[in-house]
C-alpha positions, 0 to 999 in steps of 0.5 A: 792638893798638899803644900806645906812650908818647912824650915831648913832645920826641918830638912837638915833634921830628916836628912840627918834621921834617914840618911845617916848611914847613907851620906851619897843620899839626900833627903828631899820633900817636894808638894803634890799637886793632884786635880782630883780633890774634894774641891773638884769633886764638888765642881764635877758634881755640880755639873752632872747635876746640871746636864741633868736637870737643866732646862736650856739645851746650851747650858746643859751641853756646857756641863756635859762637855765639861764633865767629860774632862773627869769621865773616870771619876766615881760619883760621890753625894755631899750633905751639909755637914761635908760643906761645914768641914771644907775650909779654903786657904790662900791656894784654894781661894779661888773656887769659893763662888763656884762652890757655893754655886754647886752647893746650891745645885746639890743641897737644892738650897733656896736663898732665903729673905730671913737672916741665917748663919749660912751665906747664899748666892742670889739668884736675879731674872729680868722679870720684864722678859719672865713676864713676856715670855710667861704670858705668850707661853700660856697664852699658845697653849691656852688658843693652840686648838682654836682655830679662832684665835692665833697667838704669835710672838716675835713678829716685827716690822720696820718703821725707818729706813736709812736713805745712805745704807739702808739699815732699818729700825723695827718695833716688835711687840710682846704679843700679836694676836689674831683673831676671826678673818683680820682682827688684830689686838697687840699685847704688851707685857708690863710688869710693875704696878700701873697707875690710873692711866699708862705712862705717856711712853707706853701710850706712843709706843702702842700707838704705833704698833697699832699704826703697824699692825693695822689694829684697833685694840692695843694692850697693856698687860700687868699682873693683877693687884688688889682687885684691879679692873681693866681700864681702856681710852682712845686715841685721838686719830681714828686708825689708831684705836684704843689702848687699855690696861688690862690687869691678870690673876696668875695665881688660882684660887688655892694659890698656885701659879695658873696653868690656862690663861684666857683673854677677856671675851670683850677683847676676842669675842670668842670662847675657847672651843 
């Protein structure tokens, strides 16, 4: 992409040198606005990268039917020294964001805590879902060849119904698991740093998941901080149990993120066969 801004000396100037000899002519210069620049070059690269590597099917099918607008384009590597050159101007502005994104695909550059001379993009997860999500993978793994144990997400079951149009309201716990011939524990993941004793919401809401599910045992599970040991009380109305904090490691002891998560034997009476 080339734009420039001349004055009309600068025309009457080239007029004047090339078409001297040639007065029916007149010396015109016009801009060339071309898709194929370094900044979309940047943009494509960004995106087979992502049809590659990505994770989640949607992403990756985004990034496939995107590049397919370039499919002719060669490949091209960038190093750091390519990003340091590229500048933007008025026109150009507008693919910054997505540049430093693309930067971060292709450089593999991890936002860093410490100050530096380069700006980075930040990246956010909702951890309370990350930690959901974690622990009820985990756990399926851990239990999948156990016929004791049987570990379910996404199950929930309604508790209000409109008497005008019938619409319900539902309460879905984190994690269910079933253990032996009908015992029921309901797993719910926190992640923050519990107190000595759960909030007041947290004890109503497993309450009625054990009303619910027809449990005794109810959950809550944070990660592990500073030798924390688990802590359970009861409820005042027999059907409904009890309710525990129950803290877990996630890494080993060489500091790597666990790859097998057992629960407590006092909760499942039961080993992993």
């Amino acid at each position: 992409m080339t734009s420039q801004i001349f004055t009309l000396a600068h025309f009457r100037s080239k007029h004047l040198t090339r078409n001297i000899v040639h007065k029916e002519r007149f010396f015109c210069e016009s801009s060339e606005y071309d898709k194929k620049n370094s900044f979309n070059e940047v943009l494509l690269a960004g995106l087979r990268a992502t049809a590659a590597f990505a994770e989640d099917g949607s992403i990756r099918s985004r990034a496939i039917n995107l590049s397919f607008h370039f499919s002719d384009w060669e490949r091209r590597n960038f190093d750091p020294v390519f990003f340091e050159r590229l500048t933007y101007d008025r026109k150009t502005k507008g693919y910054e964001k997505a540049i430093d994104l693309a930067k971060l695909i292709l450089l593999r550059l991890n936002p860093q805590i410490k100050s530096g001379k380069h700006n980075v993009s930040a990246i956010f997860f909702d951890m309370n879902q990350l930690w959901e999500e974690w622990l009820l993978s985990l756990y399926r793994s851990t239990y999948r060849d156990n016929d004791s144990v049987c570990v379910l997400g996404n199950q929930r079951k309604w508790f209000w119904e409109s008497l005008g149009d019938g619409s319900r309201v539902y309460s879905e716990p984190d994690i269910v698991v079933k253990v032996g011939a009908g015992r029921i524990v309901v797993l719910d993941a926190k992640w923050k740093i519990p107190s000595d004793k759960p909030h007041e919401h947290d004890m109503r809401q497993m309450f009625a998941y054990n009303l619910l599910w027809g449990g005794k045992d109810a959950w809550l599970i944070y990660p592990a901080v500073g030798g924390a040991k688990h802590k359970e009380g009861v409820f005042k109305y027999e059907p409904a149990g009890k309710l525990g904090l129950l803290p877990v490691d996630i890494f080993d002891a060489e500091g790597a993120l666990v790859d097998f998560l057992e629960l407590p034997e006092f909760l499942i009476g039961t080993e992993v066969g």
